[in-house]
VEXDREN-2710 file (C-alpha; in Angstrom, 1 decimal):
% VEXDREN-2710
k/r/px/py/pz
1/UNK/0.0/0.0/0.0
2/UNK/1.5/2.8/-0.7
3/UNK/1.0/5.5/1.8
4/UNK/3.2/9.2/2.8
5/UNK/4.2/10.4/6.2
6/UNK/2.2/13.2/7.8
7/UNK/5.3/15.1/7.3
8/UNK/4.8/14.0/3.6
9/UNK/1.4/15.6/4.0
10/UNK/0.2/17.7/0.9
11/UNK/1.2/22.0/1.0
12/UNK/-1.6/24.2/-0.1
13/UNK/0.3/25.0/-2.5
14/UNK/0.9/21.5/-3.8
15/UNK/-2.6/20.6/-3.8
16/UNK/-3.5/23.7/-5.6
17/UNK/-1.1/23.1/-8.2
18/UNK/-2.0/18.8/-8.5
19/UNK/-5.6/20.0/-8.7
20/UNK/-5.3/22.7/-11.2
21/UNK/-3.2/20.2/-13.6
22/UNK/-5.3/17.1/-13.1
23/UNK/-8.6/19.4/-13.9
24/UNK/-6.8/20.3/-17.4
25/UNK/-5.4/17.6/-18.4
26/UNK/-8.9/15.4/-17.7
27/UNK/-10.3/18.1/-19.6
28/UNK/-8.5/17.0/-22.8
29/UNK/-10.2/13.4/-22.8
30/UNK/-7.3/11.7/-20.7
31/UNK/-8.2/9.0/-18.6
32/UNK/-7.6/9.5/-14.4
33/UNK/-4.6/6.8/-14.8
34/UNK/-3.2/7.9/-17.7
35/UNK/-3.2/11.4/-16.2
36/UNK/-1.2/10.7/-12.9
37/UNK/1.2/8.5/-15.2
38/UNK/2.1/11.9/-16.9
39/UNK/2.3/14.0/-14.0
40/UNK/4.7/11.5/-12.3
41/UNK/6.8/11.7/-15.2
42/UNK/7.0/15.6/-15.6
43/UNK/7.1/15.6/-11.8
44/UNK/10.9/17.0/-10.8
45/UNK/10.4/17.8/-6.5
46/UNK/11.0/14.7/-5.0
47/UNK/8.2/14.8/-2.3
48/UNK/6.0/15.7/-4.7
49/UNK/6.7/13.0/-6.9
50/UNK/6.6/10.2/-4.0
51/UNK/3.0/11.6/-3.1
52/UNK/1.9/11.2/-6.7
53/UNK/3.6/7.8/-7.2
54/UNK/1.7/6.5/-4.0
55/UNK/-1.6/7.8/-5.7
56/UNK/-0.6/5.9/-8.9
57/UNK/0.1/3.0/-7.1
58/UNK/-3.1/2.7/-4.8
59/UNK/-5.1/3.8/-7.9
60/UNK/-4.3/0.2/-9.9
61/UNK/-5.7/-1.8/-6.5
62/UNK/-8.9/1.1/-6.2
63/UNK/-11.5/1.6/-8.5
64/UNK/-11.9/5.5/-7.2
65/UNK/-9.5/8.2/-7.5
66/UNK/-10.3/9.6/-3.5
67/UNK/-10.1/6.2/-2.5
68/UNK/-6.1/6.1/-3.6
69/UNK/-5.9/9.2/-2.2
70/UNK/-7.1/8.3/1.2
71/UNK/-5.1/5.7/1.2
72/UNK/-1.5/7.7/1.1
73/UNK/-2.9/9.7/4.1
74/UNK/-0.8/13.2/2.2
75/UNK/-4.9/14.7/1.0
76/UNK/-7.7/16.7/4.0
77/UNK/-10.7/15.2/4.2
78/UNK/-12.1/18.1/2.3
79/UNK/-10.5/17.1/-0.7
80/UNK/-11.3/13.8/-0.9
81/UNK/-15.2/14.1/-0.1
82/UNK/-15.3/16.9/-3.0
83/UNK/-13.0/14.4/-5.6
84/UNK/-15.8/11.3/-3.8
85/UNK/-18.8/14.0/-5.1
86/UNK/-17.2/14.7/-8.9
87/UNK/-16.3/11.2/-9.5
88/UNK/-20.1/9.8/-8.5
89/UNK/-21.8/12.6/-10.3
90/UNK/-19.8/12.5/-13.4
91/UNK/-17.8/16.1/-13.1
92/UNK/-14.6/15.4/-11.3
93/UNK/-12.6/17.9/-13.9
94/UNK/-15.0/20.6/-12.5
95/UNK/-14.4/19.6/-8.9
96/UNK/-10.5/19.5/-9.2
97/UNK/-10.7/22.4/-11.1
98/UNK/-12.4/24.2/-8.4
99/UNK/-10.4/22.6/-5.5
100/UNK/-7.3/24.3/-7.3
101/UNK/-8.7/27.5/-7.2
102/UNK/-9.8/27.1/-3.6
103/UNK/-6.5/25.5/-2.3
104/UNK/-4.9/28.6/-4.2
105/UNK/-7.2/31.0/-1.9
106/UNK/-6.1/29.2/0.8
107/UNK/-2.4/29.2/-0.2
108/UNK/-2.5/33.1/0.4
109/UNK/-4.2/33.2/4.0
110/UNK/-1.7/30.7/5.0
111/UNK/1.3/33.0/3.8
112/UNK/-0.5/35.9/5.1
113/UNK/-0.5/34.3/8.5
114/UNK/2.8/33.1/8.4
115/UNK/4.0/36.8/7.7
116/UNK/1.8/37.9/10.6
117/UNK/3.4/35.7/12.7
118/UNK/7.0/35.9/11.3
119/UNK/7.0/39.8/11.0
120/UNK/6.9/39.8/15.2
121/UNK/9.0/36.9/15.5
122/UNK/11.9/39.0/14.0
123/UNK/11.3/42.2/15.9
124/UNK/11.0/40.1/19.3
125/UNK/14.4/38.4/18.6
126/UNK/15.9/42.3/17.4
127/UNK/14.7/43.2/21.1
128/UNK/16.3/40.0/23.2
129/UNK/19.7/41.0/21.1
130/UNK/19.1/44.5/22.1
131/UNK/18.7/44.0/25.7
132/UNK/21.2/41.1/26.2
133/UNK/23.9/43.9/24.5
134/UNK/23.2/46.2/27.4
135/UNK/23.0/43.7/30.1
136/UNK/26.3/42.1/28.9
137/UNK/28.4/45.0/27.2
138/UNK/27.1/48.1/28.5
139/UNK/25.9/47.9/32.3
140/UNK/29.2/46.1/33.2
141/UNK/31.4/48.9/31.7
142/UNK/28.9/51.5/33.3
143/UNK/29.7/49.5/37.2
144/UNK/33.3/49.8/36.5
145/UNK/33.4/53.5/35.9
146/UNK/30.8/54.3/38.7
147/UNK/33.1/52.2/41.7
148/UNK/36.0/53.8/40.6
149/UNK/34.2/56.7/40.5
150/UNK/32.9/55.8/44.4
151/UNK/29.4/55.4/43.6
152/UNK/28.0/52.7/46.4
153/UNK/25.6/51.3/43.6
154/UNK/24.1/49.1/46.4
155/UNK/23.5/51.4/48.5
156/UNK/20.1/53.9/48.8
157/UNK/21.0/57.3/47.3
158/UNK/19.3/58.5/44.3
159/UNK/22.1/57.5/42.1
160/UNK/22.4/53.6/43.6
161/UNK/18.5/53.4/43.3
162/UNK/17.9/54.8/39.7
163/UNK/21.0/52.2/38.7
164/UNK/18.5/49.3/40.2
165/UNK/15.9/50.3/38.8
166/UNK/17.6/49.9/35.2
167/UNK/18.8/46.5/36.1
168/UNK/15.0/45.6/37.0
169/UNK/13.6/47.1/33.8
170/UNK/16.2/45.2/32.0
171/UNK/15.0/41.6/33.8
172/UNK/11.5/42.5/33.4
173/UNK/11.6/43.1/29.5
174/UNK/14.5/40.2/29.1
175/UNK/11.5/38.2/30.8
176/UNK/9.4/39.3/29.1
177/UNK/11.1/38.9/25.5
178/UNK/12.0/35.3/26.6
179/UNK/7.9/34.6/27.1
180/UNK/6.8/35.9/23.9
181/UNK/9.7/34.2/22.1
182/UNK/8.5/30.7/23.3
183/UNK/5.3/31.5/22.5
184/UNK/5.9/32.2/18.8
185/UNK/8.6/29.4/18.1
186/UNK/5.6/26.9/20.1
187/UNK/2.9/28.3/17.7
188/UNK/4.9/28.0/14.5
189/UNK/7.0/24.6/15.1
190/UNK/3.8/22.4/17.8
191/UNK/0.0/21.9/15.9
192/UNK/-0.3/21.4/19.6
193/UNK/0.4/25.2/20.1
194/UNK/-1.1/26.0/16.8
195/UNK/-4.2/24.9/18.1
196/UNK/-3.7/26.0/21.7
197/UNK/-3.3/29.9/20.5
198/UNK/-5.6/29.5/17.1
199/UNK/-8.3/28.7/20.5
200/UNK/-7.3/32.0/22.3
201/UNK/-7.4/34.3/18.8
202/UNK/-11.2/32.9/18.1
203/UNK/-11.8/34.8/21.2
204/UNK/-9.6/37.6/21.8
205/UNK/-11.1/40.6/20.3
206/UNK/-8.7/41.8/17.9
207/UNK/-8.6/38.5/16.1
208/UNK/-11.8/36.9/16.6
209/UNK/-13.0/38.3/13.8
210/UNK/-10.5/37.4/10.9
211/UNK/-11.1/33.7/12.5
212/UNK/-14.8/34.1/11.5
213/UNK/-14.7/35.7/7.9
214/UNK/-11.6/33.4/7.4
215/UNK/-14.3/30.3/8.2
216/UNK/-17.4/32.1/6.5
217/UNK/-15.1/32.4/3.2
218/UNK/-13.8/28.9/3.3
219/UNK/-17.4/27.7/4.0
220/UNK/-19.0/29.8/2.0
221/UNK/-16.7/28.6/-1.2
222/UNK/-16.7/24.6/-0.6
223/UNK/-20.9/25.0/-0.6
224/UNK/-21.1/26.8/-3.8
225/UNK/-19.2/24.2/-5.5
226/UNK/-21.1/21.4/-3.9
227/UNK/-24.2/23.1/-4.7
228/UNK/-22.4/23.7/-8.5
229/UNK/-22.1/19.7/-8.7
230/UNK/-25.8/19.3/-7.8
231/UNK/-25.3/17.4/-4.3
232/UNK/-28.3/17.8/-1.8
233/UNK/-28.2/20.5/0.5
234/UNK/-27.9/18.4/3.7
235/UNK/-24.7/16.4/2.4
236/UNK/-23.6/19.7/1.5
237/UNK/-23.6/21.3/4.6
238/UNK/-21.9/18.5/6.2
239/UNK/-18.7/18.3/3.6
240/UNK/-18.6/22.1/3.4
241/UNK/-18.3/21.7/7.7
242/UNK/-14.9/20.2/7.2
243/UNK/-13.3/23.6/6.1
244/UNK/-14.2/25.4/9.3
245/UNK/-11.6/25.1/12.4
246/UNK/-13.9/27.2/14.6
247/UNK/-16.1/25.2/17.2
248/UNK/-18.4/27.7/17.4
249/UNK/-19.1/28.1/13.4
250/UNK/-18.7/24.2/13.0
251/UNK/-21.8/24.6/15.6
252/UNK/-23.8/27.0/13.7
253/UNK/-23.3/24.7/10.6
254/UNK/-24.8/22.2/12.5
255/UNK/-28.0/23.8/13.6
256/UNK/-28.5/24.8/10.2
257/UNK/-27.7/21.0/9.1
258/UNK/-30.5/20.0/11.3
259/UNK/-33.3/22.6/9.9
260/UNK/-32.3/22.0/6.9
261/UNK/-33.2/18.4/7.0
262/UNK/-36.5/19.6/8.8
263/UNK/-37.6/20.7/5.7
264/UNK/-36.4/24.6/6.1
265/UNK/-34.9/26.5/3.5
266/UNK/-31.3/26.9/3.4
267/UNK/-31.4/31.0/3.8
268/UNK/-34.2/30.9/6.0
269/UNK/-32.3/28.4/8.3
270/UNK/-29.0/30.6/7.8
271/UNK/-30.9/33.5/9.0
272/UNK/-32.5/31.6/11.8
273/UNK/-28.8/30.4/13.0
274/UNK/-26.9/33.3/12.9
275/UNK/-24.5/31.7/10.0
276/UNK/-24.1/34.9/8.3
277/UNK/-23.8/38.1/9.5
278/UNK/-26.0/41.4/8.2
279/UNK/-25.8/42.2/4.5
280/UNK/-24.3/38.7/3.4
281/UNK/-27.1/36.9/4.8
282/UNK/-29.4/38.8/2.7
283/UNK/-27.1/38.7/-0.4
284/UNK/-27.7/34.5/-0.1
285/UNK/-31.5/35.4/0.0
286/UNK/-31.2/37.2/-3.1
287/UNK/-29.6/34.4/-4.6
288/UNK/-32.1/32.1/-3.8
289/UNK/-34.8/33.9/-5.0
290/UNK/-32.9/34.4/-8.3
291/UNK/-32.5/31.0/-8.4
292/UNK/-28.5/32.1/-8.3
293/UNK/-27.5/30.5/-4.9
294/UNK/-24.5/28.9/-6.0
295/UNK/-23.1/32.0/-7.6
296/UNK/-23.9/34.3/-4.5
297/UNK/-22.9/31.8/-1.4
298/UNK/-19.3/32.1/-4.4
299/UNK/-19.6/36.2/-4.4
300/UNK/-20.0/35.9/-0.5
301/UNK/-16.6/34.3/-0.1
302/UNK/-14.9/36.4/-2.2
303/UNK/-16.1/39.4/-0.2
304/UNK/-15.0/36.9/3.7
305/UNK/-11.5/36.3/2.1
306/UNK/-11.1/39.7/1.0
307/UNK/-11.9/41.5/4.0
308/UNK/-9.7/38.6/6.4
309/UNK/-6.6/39.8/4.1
310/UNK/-7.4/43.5/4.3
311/UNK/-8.1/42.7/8.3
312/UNK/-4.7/40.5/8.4
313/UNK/-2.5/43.2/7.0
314/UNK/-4.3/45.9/8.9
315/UNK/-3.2/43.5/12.8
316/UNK/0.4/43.4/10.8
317/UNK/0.1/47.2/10.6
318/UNK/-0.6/47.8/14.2
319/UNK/1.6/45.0/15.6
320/UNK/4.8/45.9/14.2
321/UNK/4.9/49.8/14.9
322/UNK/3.6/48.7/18.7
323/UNK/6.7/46.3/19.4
324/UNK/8.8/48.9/18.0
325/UNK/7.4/51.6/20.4
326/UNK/7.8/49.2/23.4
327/UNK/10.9/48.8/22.5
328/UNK/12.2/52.1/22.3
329/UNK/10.0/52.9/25.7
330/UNK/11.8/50.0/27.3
331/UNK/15.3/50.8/26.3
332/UNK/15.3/55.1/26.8
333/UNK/14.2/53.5/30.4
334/UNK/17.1/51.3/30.8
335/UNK/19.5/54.4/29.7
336/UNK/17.9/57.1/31.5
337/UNK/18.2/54.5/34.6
338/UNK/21.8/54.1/33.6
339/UNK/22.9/57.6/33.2
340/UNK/21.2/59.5/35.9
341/UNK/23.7/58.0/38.3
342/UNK/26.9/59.5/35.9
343/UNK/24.4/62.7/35.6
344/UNK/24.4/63.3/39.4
345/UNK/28.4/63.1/39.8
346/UNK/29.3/65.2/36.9
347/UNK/26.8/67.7/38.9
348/UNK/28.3/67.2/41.6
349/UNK/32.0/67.8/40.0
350/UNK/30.7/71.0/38.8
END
């Protein structure tokens, strides 16, 4: 059987880009078989390659194309119920097709995100280097020249206490620094952490948000192509629920699952649940009535991903001016601490 690591596991990117080539080339008349032989061949990355050879291979024992692709354990489960949908109903070059562009979409959040995180990552580390430079080059030299100087730096005076201070304010951002650092290296290198913090941003103000219109956009896009293929609106809802990571929009989905099946209109249930939010939710009424709902629950997306990005750069905006602030507070603290001391004895030479 031939199966790929999780660490072998499918890239945005790479599923995009399998997608988006298997839709053409099926286009042309080529048969599913014939079409992964090709790929394989033209194939130059080597992980890439061994994914698609462990397709290839699972594909002569299975008759269906998301069954070999189950198999390598390298596809979401996303993928492979929309590939399960175009394969039974006869349009699997529209589904890939599709699952290109919307791997593509997702291709870009993820690097968004990654710069969001990355862009603070780099200013944090600027600070630790900054702050272990005066803590190791500049407040010893500073000790030497205030004892021979006679300053009692332990003692109480003025000069002895604003010197302590700086040493504090130095622990307390070196602290600090060291927290936030092992926060971002856990978040980017643990799923663990991923998940732990990806938790605390669904509910922290700031963020919660971008978490929702990311979810809306994602969901949003997977219906519209289910509903494109002609699958029922209740097995629709439940592969579309796969894109969400939110607990709290996965629970939405399912209230509006279970009216659904109760007989109720889809906008009228995702009015009822709270799905959508203001114009949108009237936007997928207009569909409906248009007998366009596949085109506006694909409008609606476009508008969620949109406005995550615009949201996404605007919390890069803030963050990055902020850390740089803080750190100029943090170090004209540590200085003045440092240089009152010298301050007060050149006064007192005069």
């Amino acid at each position: 059987m031939g199966r790929v690591s999780k660490k072998q596991a499918m890239s945005s990117a790479e599923l995009s880009a399998l997608f988006t080539s298997m839709s053409m080339v099926l286009d042309s008349g080529v048969t599913v078989n014939d079409c992964l032989s090709m790929m394989v061949q033209d194939a130059e990355d080597s992980r890439f390659k061994r994914v698609l050879e462990s397709v290839e291979k699972n594909l002569l024992e299975e008759y269906f194309l998301y069954k070999a692709m189950e198999k390598t354990g390298g596809f979401p489960e996303y993928a492979l119920g929309m590939i399960e949908v175009g394969e039974t109903s006869g349009r699997l070059a529209e589904v890939l097709a599709s699952l290109g562009d919307y791997y593509l979409q997702e291709d870009g959040i993820k690097k968004q995100a990654k710069s969001a995180v990355l862009s603070p990552l780099l200013l944090i580390a600027m600070m630790a280097v900054v702050v272990l430079f005066l803590v190791y080059a500049i407040m010893p030299v500073f000790k030497d020249v205030f004892r021979q100087l006679g300053v009692d730096l332990n003692g109480a005076s003025g000069n002895a206490l604003a010197f302590q201070a700086g040493n504090v304010i130095m622990i307390v951002v070196g602290v600090v620094l060291v927290l936030l650092l092992c926060c971002v290296l856990f978040y980017v290198f643990s799923p663990a952490g991923r998940q732990f913090f990806n938790g605390l941003a669904e509910r922290f103000g700031a963020t919660r948000d971008i978490f929702y219109r990311l979810d809306a956009a994602r969901f949003m896009g997977a219906l519209s192509i289910l509903m494109t293929s002609g699958i029922a609106m209740e097995q629709a809802l439940g592969l579309a629920r796969q894109t969400v990571s939110s607990q709290a929009f996965g629970e939405k989905i399912d209230a509006c699952r279970a009216s659904v099946e109760q007989g109720e209109p889809f906008e009228e249930a995702v009015l009822k649940t709270g799905l959508l939010r203001g114009v949108y939710a009237k936007v997928l009424m207009g569909g409906s009535k248009s007998g366009s709902l596949d085109r506006a629950a694909a409008h609606i997306s476009k508008i969620y991903f949109e406005e995550a990005e615009d949201k996404i750069d605007g919390l890069i905006a803030v963050i990055e001016p902020a850390l740089v602030s803080l750190l100029s507070i943090a170090i004209g603290a540590i200085l003045v601490a440092i240089l009152l001391p010298l301050i007060g004895i050149m006064a007192g030479i005069g």
